[in-house]
C-alpha positions as CSV (number, residue, x, y, z in Angstrom):
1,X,279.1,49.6,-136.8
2,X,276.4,47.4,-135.9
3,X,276.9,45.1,-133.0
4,X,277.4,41.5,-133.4
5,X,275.0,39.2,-131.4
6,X,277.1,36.5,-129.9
7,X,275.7,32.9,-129.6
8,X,275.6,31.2,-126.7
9,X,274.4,27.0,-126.4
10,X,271.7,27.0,-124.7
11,X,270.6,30.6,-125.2
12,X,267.4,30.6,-127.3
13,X,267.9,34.5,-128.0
14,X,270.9,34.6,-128.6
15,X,270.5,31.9,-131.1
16,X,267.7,33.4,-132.8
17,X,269.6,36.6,-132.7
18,X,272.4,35.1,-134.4
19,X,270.7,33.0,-137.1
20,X,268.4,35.9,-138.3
21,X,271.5,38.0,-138.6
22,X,272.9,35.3,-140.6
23,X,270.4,35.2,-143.0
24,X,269.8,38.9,-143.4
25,X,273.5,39.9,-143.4
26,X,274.5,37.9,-146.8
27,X,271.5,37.0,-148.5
28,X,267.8,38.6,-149.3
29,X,266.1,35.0,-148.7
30,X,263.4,35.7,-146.2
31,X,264.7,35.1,-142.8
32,X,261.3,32.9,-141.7
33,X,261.8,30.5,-144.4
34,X,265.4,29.7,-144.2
35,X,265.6,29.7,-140.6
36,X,262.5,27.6,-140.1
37,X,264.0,25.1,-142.7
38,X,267.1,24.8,-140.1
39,X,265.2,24.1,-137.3
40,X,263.1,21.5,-138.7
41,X,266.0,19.7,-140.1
42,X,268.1,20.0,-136.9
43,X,265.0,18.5,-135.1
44,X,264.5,15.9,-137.7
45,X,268.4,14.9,-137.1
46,X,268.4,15.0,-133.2
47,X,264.7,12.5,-133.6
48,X,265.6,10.6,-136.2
49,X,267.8,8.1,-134.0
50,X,270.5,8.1,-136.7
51,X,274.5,9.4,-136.2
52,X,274.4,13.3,-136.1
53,X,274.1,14.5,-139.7
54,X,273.3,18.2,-139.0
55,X,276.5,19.9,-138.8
56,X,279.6,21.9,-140.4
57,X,281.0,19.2,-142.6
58,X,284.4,19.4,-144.3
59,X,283.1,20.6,-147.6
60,X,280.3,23.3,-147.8
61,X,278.2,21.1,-151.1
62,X,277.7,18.0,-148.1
63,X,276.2,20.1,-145.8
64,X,273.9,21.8,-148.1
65,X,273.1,18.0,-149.1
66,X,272.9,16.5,-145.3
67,X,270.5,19.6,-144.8
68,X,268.3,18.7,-148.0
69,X,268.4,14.7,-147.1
70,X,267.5,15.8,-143.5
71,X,264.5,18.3,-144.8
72,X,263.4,15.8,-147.4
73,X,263.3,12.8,-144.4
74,X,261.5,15.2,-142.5
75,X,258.7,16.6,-144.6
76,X,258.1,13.0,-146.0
77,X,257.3,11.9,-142.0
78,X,255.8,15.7,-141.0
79,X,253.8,16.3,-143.9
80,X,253.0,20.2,-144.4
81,X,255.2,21.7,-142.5
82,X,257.7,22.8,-144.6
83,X,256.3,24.3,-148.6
84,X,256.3,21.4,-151.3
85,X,260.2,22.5,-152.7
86,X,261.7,22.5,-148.5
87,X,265.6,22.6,-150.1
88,X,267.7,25.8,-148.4
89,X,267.3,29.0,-151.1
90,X,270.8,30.0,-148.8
91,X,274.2,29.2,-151.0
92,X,276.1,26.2,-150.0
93,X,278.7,28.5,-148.2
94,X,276.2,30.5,-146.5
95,X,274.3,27.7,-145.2
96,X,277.8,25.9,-143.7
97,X,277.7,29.2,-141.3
98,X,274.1,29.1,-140.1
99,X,274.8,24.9,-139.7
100,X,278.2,25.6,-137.7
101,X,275.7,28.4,-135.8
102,X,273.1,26.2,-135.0
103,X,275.0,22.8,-134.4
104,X,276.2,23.7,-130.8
105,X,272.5,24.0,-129.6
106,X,270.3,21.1,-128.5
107,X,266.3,21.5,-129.4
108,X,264.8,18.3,-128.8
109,X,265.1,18.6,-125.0
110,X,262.8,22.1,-125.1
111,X,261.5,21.7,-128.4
112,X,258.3,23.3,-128.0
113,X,259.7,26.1,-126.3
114,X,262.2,26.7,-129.2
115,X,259.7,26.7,-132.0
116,X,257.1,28.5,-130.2
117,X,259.9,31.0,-128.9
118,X,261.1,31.0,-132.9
119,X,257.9,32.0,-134.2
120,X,257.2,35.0,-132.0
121,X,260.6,36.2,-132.2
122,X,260.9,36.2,-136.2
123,X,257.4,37.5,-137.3
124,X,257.3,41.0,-137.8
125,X,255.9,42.5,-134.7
126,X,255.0,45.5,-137.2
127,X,252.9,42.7,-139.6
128,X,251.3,41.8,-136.5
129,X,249.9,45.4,-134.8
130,X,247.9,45.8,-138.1
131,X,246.3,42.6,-137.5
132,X,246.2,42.8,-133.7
133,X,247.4,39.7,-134.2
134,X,249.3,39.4,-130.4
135,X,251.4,36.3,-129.0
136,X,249.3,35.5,-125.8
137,X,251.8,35.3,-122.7
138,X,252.0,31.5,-122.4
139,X,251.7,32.2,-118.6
140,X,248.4,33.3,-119.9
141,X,247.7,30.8,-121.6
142,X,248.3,28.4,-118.8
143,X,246.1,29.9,-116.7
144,X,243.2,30.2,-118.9
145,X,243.9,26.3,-120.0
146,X,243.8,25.6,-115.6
147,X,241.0,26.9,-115.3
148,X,238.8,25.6,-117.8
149,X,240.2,22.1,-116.8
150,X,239.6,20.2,-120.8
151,X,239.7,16.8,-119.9
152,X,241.0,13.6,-122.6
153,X,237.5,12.7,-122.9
154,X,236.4,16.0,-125.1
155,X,237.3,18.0,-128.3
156,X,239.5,21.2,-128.0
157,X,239.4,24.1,-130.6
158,X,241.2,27.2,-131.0
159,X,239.7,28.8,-134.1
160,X,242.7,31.8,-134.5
161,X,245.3,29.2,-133.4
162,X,248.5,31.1,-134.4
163,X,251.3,28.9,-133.3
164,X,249.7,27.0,-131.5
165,X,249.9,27.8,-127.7
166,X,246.8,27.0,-126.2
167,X,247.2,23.7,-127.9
168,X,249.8,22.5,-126.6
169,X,248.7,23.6,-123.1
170,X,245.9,21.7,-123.8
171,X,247.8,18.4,-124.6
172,X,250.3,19.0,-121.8
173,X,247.3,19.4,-119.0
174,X,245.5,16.4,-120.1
175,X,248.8,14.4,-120.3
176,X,249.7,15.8,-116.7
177,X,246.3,15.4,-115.0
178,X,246.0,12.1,-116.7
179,X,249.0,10.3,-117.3
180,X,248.4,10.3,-120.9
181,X,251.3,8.3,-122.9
182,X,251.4,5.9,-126.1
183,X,248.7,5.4,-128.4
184,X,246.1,6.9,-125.6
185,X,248.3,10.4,-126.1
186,X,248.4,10.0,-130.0
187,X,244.7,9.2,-130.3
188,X,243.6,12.4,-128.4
189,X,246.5,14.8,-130.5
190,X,244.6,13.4,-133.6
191,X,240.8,13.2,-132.7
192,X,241.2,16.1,-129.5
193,X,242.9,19.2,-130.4
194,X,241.9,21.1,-133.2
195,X,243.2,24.5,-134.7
196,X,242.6,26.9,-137.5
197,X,244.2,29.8,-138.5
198,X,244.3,32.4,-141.6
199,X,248.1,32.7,-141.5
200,X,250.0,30.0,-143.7
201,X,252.7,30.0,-141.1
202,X,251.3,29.5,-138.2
203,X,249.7,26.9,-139.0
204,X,252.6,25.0,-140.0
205,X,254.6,26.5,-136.7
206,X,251.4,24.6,-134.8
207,X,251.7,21.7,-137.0
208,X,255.6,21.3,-136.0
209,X,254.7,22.1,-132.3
210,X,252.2,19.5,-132.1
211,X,254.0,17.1,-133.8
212,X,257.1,17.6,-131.3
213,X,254.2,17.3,-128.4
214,X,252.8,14.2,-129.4
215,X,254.2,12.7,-132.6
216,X,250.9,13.6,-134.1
217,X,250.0,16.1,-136.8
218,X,246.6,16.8,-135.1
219,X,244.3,18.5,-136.8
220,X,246.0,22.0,-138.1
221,X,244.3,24.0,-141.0
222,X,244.6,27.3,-142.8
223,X,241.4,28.4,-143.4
224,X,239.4,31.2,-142.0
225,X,237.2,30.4,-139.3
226,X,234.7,33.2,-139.7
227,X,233.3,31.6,-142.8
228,X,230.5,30.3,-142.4
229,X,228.6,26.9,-144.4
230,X,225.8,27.0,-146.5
231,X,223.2,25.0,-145.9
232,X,224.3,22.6,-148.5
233,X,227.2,21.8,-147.2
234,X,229.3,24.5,-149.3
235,X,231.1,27.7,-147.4
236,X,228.9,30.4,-147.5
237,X,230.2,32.5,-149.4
238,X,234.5,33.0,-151.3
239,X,236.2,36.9,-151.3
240,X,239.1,36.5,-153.3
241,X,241.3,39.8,-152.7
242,X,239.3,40.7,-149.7
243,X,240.5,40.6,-145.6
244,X,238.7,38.0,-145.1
245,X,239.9,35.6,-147.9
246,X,241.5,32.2,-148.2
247,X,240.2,29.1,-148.2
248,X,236.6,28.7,-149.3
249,X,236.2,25.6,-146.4
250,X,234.6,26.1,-142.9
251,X,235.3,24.6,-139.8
252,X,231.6,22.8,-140.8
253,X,233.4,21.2,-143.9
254,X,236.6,20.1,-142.3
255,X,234.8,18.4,-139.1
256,X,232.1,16.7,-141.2
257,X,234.4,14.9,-142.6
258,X,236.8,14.3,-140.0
259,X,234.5,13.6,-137.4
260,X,231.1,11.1,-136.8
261,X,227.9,13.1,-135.7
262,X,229.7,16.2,-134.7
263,X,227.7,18.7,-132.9
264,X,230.0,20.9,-131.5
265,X,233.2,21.4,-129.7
266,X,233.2,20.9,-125.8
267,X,236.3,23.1,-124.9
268,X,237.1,26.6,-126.9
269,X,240.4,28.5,-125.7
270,X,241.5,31.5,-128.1
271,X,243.3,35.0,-128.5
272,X,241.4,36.3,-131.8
273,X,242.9,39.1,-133.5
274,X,241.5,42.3,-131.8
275,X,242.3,45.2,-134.5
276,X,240.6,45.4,-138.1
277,X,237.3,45.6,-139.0
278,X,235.2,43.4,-141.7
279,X,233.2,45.1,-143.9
280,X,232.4,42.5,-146.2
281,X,228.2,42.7,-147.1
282,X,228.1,38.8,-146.9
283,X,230.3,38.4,-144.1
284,X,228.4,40.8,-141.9
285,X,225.1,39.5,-143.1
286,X,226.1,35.8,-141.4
287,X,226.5,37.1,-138.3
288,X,223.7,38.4,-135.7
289,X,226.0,40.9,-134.2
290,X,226.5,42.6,-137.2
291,X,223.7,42.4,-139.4
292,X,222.4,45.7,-140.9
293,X,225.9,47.1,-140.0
294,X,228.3,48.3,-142.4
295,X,231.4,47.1,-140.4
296,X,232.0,45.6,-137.3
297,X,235.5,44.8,-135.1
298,X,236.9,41.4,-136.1
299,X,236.9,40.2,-132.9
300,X,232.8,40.7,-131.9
301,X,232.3,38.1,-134.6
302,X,235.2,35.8,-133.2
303,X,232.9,36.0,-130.3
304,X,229.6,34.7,-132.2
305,X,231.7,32.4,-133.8
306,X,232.6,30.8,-130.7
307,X,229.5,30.4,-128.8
308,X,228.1,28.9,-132.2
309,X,231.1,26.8,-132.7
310,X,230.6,25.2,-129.2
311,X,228.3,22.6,-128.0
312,X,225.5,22.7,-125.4
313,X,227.2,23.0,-122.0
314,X,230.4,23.6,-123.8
315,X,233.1,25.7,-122.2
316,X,234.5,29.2,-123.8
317,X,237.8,30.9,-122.0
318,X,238.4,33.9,-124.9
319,X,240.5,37.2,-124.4
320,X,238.7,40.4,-125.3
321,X,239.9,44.2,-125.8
322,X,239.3,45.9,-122.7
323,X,236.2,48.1,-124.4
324,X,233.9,44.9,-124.9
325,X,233.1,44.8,-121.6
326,X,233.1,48.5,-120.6
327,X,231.9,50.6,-123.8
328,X,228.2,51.5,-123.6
329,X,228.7,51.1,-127.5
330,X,229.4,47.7,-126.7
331,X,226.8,46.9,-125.0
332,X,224.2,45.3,-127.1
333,X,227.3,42.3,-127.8
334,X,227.4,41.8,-124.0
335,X,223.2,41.6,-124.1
336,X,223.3,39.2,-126.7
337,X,226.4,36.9,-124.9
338,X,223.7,36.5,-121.4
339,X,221.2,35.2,-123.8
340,X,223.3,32.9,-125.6
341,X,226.2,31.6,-122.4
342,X,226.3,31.2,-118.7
343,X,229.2,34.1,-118.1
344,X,231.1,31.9,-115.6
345,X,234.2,34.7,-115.1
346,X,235.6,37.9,-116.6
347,X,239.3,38.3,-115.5
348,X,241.1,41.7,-115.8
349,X,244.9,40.9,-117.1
350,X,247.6,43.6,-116.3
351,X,248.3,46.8,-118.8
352,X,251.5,45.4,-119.4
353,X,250.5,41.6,-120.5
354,X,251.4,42.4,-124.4
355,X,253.6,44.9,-124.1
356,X,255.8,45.1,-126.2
357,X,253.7,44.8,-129.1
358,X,250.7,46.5,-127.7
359,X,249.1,48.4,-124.7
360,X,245.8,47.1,-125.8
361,X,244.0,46.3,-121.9
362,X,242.6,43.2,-122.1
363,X,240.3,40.2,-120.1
364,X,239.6,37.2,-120.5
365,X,235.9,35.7,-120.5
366,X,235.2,32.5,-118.9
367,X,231.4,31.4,-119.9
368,X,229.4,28.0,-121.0
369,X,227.0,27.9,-123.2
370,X,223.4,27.2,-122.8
371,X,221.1,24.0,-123.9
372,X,218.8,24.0,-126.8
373,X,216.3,24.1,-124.3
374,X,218.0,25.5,-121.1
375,X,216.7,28.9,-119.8
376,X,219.0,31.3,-119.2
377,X,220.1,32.0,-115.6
378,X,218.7,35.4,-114.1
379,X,221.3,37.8,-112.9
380,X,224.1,35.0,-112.3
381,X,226.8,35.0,-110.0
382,X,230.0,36.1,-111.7
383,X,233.4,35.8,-110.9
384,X,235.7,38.8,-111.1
385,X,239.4,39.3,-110.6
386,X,241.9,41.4,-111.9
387,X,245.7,40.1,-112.0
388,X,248.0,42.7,-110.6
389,X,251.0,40.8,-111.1
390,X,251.2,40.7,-115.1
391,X,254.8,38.9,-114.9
392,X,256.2,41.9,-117.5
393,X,258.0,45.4,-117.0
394,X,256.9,48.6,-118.9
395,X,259.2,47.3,-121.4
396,X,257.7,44.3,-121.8
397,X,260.5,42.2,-120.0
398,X,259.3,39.1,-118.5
399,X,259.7,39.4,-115.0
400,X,261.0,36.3,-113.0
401,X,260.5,34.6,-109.6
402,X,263.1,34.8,-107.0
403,X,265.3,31.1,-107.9
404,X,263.4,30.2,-111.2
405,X,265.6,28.2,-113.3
406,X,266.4,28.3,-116.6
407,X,264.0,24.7,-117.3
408,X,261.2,25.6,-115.6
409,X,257.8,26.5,-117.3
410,X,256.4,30.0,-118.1
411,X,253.9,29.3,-115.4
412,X,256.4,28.7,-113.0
413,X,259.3,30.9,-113.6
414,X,256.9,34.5,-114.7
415,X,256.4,36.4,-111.7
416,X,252.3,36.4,-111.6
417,X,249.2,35.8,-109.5
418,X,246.9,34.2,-111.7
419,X,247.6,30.9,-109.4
420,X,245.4,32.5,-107.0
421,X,243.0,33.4,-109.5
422,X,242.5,30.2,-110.2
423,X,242.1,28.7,-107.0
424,X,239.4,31.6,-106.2
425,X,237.9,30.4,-109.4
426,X,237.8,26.4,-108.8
427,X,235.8,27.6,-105.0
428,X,233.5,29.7,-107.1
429,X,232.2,26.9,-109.3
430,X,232.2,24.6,-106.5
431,X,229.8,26.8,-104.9
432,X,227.7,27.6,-107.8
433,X,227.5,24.1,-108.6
434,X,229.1,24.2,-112.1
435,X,231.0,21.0,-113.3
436,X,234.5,21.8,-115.4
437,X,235.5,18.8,-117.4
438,X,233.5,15.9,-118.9
């Protein structure tokens, strides 16, 4: 017999545990869906100021209507997160045991770490090895956020934004470094931070974590970000039924008309999906690294993409597969990159960082890119460094500091070096005479 996950307050896994078994055990709704809906609406309830309304009432028909007033309240104040018909598909007495479930917890307090911990936790970790579609560590993400240093003063992107992470580290270092609150943290969520992404729900995961970050929407959109504009103003080119379909918008379309004289984006931080390949004739053709080729790794043109998506002197921080910057076959992407960027850093991260979805090796490349009419530097100084402390287990357990509690961050509590890296890194630029921030 199958064993029963218990539910403890305050014990994110065991909640998610308990809710997903929920779902599954007496209904074939799609366990995302419905448990998304419940965690939006007990959010909602714990923001909205009002007497607690999400919880077991006496009859099971008034909480399926307190859940459906608290989702309606919600998606009416957090437009897109939830799709446009956000009432439970769960029965009235199935959803009075996922509401007595999830009542006992509190999620505003850790809100981001719930929704973010929610996401990775319900996707199928099967969906997302085809895709090579990997949650980055968010100790990894930290570090890559620390030592890039974005300041409030300059425009953000992730371009495979997923859930949202680097984000929201984004917002949280610029609020910590400087004292961002009010309308002055509102402004930069909206006009600072911007995110694309293929999937449908992550971008509506980001759009929840963003809005529980800074009661802002930013600027979340499913689209994909490897389509390129035509020089009308129109995407490039539309592949209905293909990989690399979806919206028929750019990044170019949504910023020109979102943003005055826009001429790139100063800060880039991203973990593009390493396996697939495109093969698509007019994708390929768009791109200098693969023109001529009949297919190419997703993630070489997530690499173009970037540099072109950045401004002059704009700063890239991007995790690669291991073999771009070791393959010989490779090589002609990493001779193109000197021409284009200033490689600033390459950072080795530990075989075990995405385990357990993947033993993909993997660094991380630090780099800003060249002026119009800059020359390219001559055999640069580089940083290297290569964590030996990944934080996980062969398993992929997170492993923990020696008295982390249960509230501290990621950064703090995961046993890793990459503190050190960045201090090594901050001396390095300080000798080479490159600025970080605006």
């Amino acid at each position: 017999m199958p064993k029963r996950h218990s539910n403890h307050a305050g014990n994110q896994e065991s909640l998610f545990l308990r809710l997903e078994e929920l779902v599954l055990a007496n209904s074939g709704e799609d366990a995302f869906e419905e448990v998304f809906k419940l965690l939006v609406a007990k959010l909602w309830d714990e923001r909205s100021g009002q007497p607690s309304r999400f919880r077991p009432h006496q009859r099971e028909a008034e909480t399926y209507q307190a859940v459906v007033a608290l989702l309606r309240e919600a998606e009416k104040q957090w437009p897109g997160i939830l799709d446009p018909a956000p009432s439970p598909a769960l029965t009235a007495e199935h959803l009075h045991v996922c509401v007595a479930a999830l009542a006992k917890h509190t999620l505003s307090d850790a809100g981001l770490t719930v929704m973010d911990g929610f996401f990775e936790f319900l996707t199928s970790k099967d969906a997302k090895g085809a895709k090579g579609q990997y949650f980055t560590p968010r100790h990894v993400v930290e570090f890559c956020v620390r030592m890039l240093r974005p300041g409030a003063a300059e425009t953000v992107l992730d371009p495979a934004c997923g859930s949202g992470g680097f984000l929201i580290h984004a917002l949280n270092h610029v609020r910590r470094e400087e004292d961002l609150t009010g309308a002055a943290l509102q402004n930069y969520c909206s006009t600072g931070l911007w995110g694309f992404d293929i999937d449908a729900r992550a971008t509506r995961v980001a759009k929840a974590l963003m809005i529980l970050a800074g009661d802002s929407g930013a600027n979340i959109f499913q689209l994909n970000s490897l389509l390129k504009p035509s020089p009308g103003g129109l995407s490039l080119f539309e592949a209905p039924g293909t990989a690399e379909s979806g919206t028929s918008l750019s990044v170019e379309d949504v910023c020109r008309t979102r943003m005055r004289r826009h001429k790139g984006f100063d800060v880039i931080l991203t973990n593009p999906p390493f396996a697939g390949d495109v093969r698509e004739p007019l994708v390929l053709e768009s791109y200098s690294l693969s023109r001529g080729r009949r297919r190419v790794e997703r993630d070489v043109l997530f690499l173009e993409r970037c540099v072109q998506l950045l401004r002059p002197g704009g700063r890239l921080a991007i995790v690669l597969p291991h073999n771009k910057f070791a393959v010989s076959a490779w090589g002609y992407v990493r001779e193109w990159l000197l021409r284009k960027v200033r490689v600033l850093a390459v950072v080795g991260l530990g075989r075990h960082t995405f385990l357990p979805h993947t033993h993909q090796k993997a660094a991380v490349l630090f780099a800003r890119k060249y002026g119009d009419k800059e020359t390219p530097v001559k055999d640069p100084n580089l940083f290297f460094a290569i964590s030996e402390r990944d934080g996980k287990n062969s398993k992929g357990q997170f492993l923990t500091r020696p008295g982390a509690g249960d509230l501290d961050s990621p950064w703090e509590s995961v046993d890793h070096d990459l503190a050190d890296v960045v201090g090594g890194f901050h001396k390095f630029c300080e000798q080479e005479s490159v600025v970080l921030g605006a």
